[in-house]
N, C-alpha and C positions, 0 to 999 in steps of 0.2 A: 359023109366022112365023120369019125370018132373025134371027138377032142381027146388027147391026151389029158392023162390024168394030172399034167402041172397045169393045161387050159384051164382044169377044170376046179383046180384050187384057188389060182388065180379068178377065175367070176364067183367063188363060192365067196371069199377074202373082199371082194368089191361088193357083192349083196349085202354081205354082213356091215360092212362099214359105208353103205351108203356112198358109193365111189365111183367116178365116173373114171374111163381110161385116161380123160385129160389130170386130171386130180391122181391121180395114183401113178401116173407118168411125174410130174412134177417133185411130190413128194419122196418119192426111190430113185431118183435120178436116172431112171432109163426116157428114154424117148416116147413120146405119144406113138408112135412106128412102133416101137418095139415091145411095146405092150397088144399093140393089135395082133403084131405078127404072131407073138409066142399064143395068144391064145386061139387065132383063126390057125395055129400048126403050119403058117407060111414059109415062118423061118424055127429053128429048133432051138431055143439059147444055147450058150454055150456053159460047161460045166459052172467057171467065173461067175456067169450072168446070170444063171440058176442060182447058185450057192448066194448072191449077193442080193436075189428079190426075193427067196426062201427067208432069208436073214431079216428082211422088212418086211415080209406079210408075217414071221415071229415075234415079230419085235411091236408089234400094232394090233 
């Protein structure tokens, strides 16, 4: 299966800054869960929840 292309910025964003999904959960205030799920395409964010880890992986 393809990652989508937010998966796929989402692990680009955590290579560059040396980030484990515990640490980059913590710091954006999403859930350890929901950093797995958007990037294994388990679950899809929702607009909110896109717009709001877009906003922190900009902002870092």
């Amino acid at each position: 299966m393809a990652l989508s292309k937010f998966a796929e910025q989402i692990i680009r964003f955590q290579k560059t800054h040396d980030m484990t999904d515990g640490e980059m959960a913590f710091s954006s205030h999403f859930s350890v869960e929901k950093i797995h799920d958007f990037k294994s395409g388990e679950v899809n964010p929702t607009p909110d929840e896109e717009k709001k880890l877009r906003e922190y992986m900009n902002s870092n």
